[in-house]
Every structure is written in C-alpha cells, then in structure tokens.
N, C-alpha and C positions, 0 to 999 in steps of 0.2 A: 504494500500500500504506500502512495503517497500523502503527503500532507501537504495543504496548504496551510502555510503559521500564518503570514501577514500581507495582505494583498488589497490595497484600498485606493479607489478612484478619486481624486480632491474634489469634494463639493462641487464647485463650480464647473468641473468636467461629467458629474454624473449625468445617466439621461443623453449622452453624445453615441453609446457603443463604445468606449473606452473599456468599461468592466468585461462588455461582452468578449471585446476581443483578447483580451487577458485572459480570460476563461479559455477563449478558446484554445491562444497561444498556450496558456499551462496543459491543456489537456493534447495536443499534439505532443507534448515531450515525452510522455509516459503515455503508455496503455495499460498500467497498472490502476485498480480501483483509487480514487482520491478521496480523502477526507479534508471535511474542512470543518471549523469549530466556530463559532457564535453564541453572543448573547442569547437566550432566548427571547428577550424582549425587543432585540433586533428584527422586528416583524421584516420589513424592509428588506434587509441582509435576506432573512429566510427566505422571501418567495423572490428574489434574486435569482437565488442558486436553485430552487425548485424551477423557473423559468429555464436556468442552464443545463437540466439535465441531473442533479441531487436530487435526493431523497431523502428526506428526514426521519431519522432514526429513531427507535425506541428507547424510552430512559434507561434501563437496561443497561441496552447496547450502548448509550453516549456512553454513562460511567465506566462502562468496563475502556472501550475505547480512550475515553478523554486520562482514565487511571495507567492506562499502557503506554500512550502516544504523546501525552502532554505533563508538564510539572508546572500544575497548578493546587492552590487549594481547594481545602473543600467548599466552603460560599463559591466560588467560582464554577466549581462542580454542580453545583445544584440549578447554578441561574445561565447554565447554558444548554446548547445543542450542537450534535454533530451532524453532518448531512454527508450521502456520499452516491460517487458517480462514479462507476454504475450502480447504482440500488443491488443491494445485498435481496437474493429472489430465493433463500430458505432460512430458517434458521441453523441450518447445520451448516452451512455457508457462513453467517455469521460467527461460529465458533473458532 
C-alpha cells in the first residue's frame, strides 16, 4: 500500500483541477492500493477523494490502519478517517 501523508491544493487554486490532477498524477506512480487519512469533519476532503475514486473505510478498519501506517495519537484516532483507492471488495482482503 501507498500513503498519501500530505497533499493540499492553496485555497485560492481549489475548484481549478489542481487537486484532481494531483490525484491523478499520484495515482499513475503506483498501482498499488493508496490510503489516504483525514479529519473526519473534513466533509469537503471526504467527498473529494470519494469523487476521485476512495472509499471510505470502516472505523475498524481506519484504527487498525491509521495504528499501523500513521504515528498519531489517540484524539486524532478517533476524529478521523481513512479512504482508499481501490476500495478494499472483502473483508479478508482487508486483513
């Protein structure tokens, strides 16, 4: 799996195809599944990456993921989400 850590469009460019083409560009580099992490109150951010092709994960699955991939705390654990591209299609997949 890939990770996207930090990837963000300056206000005044969002809304141009900037993020999109980012996306795009990161997701030619790999064909490996991508994760990416957010607020969850990032509504915004969310149906961003739902519009690019993510999927957002079950709480579950963020913690185990966000516990493996990320060194964060736990309030941060809680108030977020992971999405990913391509969408995990079983649970044994997810393991």
């Amino acid at each position: 799996m890939d990770l996207i850590r930090h990837a963000y469009v300056r206000p005044a460019c969002q809304g141009h195809g900037v993020g999109a083409a980012l996306i795009g560009h990161l997701r030619s580099l790999s064909a490996r599944r991508m994760l990416v992490g957010t607020w969850a109150a990032a509504t915004w951010a969310i149906r961003f990456y739902e519009r690019h092709g993510f999927a957002l994960l079950e709480p579950d699955m963020t913690r185990r993921l966000l516990e493996t991939y990320w060194r964060i705390g736990e309030r941060q654990i809680e108030t977020s989400v992971v999405l990913a591209n391509p969408a995990f299609t079983s649970v044994r997949e997810q393991r």
